[in-house]
Short mmCIF file of the C-alpha atoms (twelve columns), coordinates in Angstrom:
data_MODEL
# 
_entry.id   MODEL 
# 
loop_
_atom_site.group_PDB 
_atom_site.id 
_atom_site.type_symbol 
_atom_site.label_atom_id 
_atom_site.label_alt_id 
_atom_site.label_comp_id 
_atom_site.label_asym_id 
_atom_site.label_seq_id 
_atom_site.Cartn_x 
_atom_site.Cartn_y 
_atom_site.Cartn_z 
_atom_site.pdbx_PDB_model_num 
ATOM 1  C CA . UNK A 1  14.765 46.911 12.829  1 
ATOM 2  C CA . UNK A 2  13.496 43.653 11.715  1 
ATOM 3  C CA . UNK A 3  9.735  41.862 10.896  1 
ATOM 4  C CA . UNK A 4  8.285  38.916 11.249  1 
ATOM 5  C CA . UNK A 5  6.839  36.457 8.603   1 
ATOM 6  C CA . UNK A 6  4.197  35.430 10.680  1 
ATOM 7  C CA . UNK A 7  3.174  39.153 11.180  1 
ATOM 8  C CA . UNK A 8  2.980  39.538 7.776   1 
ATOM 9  C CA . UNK A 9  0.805  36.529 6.620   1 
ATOM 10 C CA . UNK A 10 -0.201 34.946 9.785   1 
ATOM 11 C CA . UNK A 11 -0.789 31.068 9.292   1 
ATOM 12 C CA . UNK A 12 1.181  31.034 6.847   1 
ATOM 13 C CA . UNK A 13 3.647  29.116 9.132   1 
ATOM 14 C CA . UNK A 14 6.564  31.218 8.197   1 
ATOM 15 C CA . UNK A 15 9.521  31.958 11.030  1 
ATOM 16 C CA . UNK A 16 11.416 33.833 8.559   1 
ATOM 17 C CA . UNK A 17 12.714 37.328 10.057  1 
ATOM 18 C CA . UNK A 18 13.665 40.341 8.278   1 
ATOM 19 C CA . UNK A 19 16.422 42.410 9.849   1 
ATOM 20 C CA . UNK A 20 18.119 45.515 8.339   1 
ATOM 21 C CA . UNK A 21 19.222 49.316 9.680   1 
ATOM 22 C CA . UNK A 22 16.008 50.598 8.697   1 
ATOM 23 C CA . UNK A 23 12.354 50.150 7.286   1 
ATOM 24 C CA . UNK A 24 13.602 50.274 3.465   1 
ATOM 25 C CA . UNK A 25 16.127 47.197 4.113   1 
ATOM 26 C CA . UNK A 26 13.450 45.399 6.160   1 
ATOM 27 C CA . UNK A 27 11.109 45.685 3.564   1 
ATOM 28 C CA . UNK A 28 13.226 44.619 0.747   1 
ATOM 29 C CA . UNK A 29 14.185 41.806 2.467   1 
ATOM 30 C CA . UNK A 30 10.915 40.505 3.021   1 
ATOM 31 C CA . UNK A 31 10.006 40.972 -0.413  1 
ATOM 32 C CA . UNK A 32 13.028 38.997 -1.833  1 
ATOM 33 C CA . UNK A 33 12.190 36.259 0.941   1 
ATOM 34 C CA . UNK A 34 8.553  36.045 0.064   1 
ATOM 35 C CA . UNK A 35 9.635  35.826 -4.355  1 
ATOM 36 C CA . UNK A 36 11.965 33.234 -3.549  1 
ATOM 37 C CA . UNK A 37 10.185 31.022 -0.568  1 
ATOM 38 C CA . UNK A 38 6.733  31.734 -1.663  1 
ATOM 39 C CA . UNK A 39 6.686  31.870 -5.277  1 
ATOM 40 C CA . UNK A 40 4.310  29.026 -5.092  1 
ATOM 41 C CA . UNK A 41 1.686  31.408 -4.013  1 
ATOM 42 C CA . UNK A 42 1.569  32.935 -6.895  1 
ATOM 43 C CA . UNK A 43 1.017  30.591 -9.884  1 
ATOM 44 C CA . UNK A 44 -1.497 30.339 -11.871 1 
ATOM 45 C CA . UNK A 45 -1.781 34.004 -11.287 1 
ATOM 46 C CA . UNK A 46 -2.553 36.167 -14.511 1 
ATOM 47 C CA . UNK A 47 0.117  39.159 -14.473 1 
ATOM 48 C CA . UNK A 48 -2.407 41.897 -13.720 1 
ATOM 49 C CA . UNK A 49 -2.966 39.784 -10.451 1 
ATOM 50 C CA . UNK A 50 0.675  39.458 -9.817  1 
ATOM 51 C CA . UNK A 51 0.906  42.894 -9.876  1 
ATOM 52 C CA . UNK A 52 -2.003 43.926 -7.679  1 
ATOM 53 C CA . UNK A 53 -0.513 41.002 -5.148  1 
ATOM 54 C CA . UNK A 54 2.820  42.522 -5.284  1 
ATOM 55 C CA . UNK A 55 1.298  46.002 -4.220  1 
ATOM 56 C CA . UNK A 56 -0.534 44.923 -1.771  1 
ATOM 57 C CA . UNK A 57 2.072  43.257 0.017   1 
ATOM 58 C CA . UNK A 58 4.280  46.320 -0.369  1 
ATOM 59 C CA . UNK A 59 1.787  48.491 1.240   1 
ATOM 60 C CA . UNK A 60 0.718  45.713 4.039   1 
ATOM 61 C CA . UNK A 61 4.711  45.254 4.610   1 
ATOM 62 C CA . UNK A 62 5.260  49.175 4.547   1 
ATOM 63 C CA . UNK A 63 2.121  49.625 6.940   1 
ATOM 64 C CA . UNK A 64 3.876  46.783 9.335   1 
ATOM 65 C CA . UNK A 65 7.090  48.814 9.449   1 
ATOM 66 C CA . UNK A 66 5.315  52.314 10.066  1 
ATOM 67 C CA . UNK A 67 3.851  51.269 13.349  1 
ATOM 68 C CA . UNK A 68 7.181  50.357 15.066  1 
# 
């Protein structure tokens, strides 16, 4: 199983790809990616919205995995 960084955030000009045996790999591995590639996206960023951003993206990345 794997996922695509541009399926995730498209234009954010990422090639990265996420592989692992099943959804729960893929989607931690996207999430460690994305804190230590694109941590930049988040400064300035209070930590309720840190939080809220770090949700979302779990459910957008868990949605992403659900439809394969």
């Amino acid at each position: 199983m794997q996922l695509q960084g541009s399926d995730v955030v498209p234009g954010l000009g990422c090639d990265y790809v996420a592989h692992g045996d099943d959804a729960a790999e893929v989607h931690a591995a996207m999430m460690a990616h994305g804190a230590e590639v694109h941590s930049a996206l988040m400064e300035g960023k209070t930590s309720e919205e840190m939080t809220r951003a770090n949700e979302e993206m779990d459910d957008h990345i868990l949605g992403l995995l659900s439809q394969d």
